[in-house]
C-alpha positions in Angstrom: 0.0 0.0 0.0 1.2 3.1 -0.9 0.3 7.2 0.4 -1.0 10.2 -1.6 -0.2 12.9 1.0 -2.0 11.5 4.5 -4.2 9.0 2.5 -3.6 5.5 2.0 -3.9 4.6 -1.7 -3.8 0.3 -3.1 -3.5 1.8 -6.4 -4.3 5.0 -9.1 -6.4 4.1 -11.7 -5.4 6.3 -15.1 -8.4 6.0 -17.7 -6.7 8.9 -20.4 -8.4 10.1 -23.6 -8.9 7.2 -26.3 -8.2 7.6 -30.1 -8.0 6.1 -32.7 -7.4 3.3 -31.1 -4.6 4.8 -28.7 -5.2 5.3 -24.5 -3.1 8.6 -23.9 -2.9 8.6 -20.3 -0.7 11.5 -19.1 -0.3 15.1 -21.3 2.2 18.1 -20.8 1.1 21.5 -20.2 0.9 21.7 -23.9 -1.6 18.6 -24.3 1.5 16.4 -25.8 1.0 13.0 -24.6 3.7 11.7 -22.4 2.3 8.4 -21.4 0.4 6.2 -23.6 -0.6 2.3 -24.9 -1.9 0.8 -27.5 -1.9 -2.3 -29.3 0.1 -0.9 -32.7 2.7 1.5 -31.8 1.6 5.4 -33.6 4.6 6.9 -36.4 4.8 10.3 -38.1 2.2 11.6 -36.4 2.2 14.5 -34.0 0.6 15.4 -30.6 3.4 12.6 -28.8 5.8 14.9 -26.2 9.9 14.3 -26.9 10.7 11.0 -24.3 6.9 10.1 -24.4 6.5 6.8 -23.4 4.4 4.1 -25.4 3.6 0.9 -24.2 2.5 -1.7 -26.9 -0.3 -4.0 -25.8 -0.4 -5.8 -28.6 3.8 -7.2 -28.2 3.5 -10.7 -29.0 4.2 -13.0 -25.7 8.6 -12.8 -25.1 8.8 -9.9 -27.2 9.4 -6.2 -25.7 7.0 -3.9 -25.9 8.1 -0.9 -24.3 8.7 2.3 -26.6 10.4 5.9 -26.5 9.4 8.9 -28.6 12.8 10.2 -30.5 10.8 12.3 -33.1 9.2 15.6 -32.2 5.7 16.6 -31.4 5.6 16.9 -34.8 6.2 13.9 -35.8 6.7 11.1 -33.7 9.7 8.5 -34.1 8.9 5.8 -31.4 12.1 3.3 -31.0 12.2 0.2 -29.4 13.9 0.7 -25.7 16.2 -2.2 -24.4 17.2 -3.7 -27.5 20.4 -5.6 -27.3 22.2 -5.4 -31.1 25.2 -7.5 -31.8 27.0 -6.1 -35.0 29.5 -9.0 -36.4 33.0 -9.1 -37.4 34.0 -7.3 -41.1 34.8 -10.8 -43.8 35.1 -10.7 -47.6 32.5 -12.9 -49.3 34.3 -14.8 -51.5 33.4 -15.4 -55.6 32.1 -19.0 -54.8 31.8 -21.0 -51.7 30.0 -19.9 -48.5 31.3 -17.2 -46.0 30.2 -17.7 -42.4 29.7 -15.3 -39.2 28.1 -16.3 -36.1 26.5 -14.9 -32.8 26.1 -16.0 -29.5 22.6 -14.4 -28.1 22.8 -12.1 -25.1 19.7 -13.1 -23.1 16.2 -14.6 -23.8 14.0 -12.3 -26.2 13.3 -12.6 -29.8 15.0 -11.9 -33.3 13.7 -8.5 -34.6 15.5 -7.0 -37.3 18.8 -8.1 -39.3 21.4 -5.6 -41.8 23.3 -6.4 -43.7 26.0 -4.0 -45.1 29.3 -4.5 -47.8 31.4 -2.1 -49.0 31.1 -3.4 -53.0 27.8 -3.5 -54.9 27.2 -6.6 -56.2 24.3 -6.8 -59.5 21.4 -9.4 -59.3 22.5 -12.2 -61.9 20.5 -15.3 -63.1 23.2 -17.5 -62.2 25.7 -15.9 -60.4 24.3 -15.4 -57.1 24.3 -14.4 -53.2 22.0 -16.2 -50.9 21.5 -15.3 -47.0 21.0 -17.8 -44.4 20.4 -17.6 -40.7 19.9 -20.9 -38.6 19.6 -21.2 -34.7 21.4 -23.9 -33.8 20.4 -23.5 -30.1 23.2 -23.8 -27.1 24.6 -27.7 -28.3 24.6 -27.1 -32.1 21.8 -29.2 -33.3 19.5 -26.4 -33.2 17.7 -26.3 -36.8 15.3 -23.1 -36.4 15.6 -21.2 -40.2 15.6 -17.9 -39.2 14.7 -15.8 -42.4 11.6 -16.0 -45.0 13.2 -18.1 -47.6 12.9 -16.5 -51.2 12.4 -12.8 -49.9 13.8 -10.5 -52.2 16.2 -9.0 -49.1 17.8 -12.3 -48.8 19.6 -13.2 -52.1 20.6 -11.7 -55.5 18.8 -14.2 -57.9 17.5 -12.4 -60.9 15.5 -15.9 -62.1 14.5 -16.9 -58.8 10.2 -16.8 -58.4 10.8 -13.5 -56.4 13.5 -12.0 -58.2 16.2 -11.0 -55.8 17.7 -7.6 -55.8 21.3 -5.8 -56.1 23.3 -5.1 -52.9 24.6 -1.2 -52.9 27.9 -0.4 -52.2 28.0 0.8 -48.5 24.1 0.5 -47.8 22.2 -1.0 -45.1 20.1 -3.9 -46.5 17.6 -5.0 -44.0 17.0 -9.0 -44.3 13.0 -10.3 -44.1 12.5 -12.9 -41.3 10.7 -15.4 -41.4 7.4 -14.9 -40.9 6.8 -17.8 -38.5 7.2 -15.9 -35.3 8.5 -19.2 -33.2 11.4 -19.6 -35.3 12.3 -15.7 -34.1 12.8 -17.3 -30.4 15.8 -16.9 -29.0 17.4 -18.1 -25.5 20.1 -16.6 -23.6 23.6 -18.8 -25.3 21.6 -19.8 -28.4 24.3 -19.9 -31.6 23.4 -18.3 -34.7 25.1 -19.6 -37.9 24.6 -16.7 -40.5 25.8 -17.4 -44.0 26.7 -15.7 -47.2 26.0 -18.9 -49.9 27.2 -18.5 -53.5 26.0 -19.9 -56.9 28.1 -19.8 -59.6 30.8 -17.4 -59.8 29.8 -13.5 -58.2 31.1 -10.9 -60.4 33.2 -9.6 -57.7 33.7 -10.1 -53.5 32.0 -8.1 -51.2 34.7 -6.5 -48.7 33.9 -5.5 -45.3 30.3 -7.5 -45.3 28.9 -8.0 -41.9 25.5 -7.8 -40.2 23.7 -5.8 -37.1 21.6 -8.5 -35.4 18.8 -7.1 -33.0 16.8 -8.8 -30.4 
C-alpha cells in the first residue's frame, strides 16, 4: 500500500483520452501526450511529447513492448527501448563457396530486425548469385530453427529466382526479411546463430567489409 499525502492509496487508476485506437494517459502542459498504450505503436504523427512513453499492448508473448518517442511533437519517431544489437566481425565474401559469421545471443528475447552492409555493390544475376542464411542452432549445435523467409527478395541476389532478388549497394544498409513464422524468431540466452553468405556460380566480384547488425 502506498500514500498520496496523508491517505492510503492500493492503487491509481489512469483511464486517459482514447483515439484512434490509442489510450493517452498522461499530457504536458501543452496537451503532448507523455504516457500512452496501445496495441500498434503510432509513427509520423504529431501530438506525442519528446521521451513520451508508449507501451505496446499488442507485443506478441517474449517480445518487448516498451517504446520511447525520439521524433518531435511533430512527428513522432517511437524506438524500441532495451534492444540488445550484436553487430559482427567485417569478412570478404568470396566469388564462390559460403562465407560464415556467427552470434552468441545475449539473453532470452526474440529476433527482430537483421542488416546487412558491404562495402562493393554486387548486381542481381541469373546464375551468379548471393543467398543469406540464418539458422539457430540453439546452445549444443543441433539447433535447426531457419531464421529468415526463404525466397524474400532482401535475402539473395537471384534475378531468375520466383521473387526475383535484388542488387546489394555499395555501402548501404540492406535489411534482411525474417521469417514470418514468429516461433522460429525465439531466442534463449547462449543460443548460436550460424549466419551465412552462400554462392551460386561465380559472383562478379567479392563483397569487402560485409557483416551484419543482429537485433533482439
Amino acid at each position: 500500500m502506498g500514500y498520496y499525502g496523508n491517505l492510503p492509496v492500493d492503487c491509481v487508476t489512469i483511464t486517459g483520452d482514447i483515439k484512434s485506437g490509442v489510450s493517452h494517459l498522461t499530457k504536458d502542459i501543452s496537451q503532448n501526450t507523455l504516457l500512452a498504450t496501445g496495441a500498434t505503436v503510432p509513427s509520423a504523427v504529431s501530438g506525442y511529447a519528446k521521451g513520451c512513453i508508449f507501451i505496446k499492448t499488442g507485443a506478441t508473448t517474449g517480445t518487448k513492448g516498451f517504446y520511447e518517442n525520439q521524433g518531435t511533437t511533430t512527428s513522432c519517431v517511437f524506438v524500441l527501448t532495451g534492444r540488445k544489437n550484436i553487430t559482427t566481425m567485417d569478412k570478404t565474401v568470396a566469388t564462390t563457396g559460403t562465407t560464415t559469421w556467427y552470434v552468441t545471443v545475449p539473453e532470452a528475447g526474440v529476433l527482430s530486425a537483421v542488416d546487412f552492409s558491404c562495402v562493393d555493390a554486387l548486381t542481381a544475376h541469373n546464375d551468379n548469385h548471393v543467398t543469406f542464411a540464418i539458422t539457430n542452432l540453439a546452445q549444443d549445435g543441433t539447433g535447426s530453427n531457419v531464421m529468415l523467409l526463404a525466397g524474400a527478395a532482401a535475402n539473395h541476389t537471384d534475378a531468375n529466382a520466383a521473387t526475383p532478388g535484388t542488387s546489394i549497394a555499395a555501402n548501404t544498409r540492406r535489411t534482411l526479411t525474417l521469417n514470418t513464422d514468429a516461433t522460429k524468431l525465439v531466442v534463449a540466452e547462449g543460443d548460436r546463430l550460424k549466419i551465412e553468405g552462400i554462392t551460386a556460380g561465380t559472383l562478379a566480384n567479392t563483397l569487402t567489409f560485409a557483416g551484419f547488425s543482429v537485433k533482439f
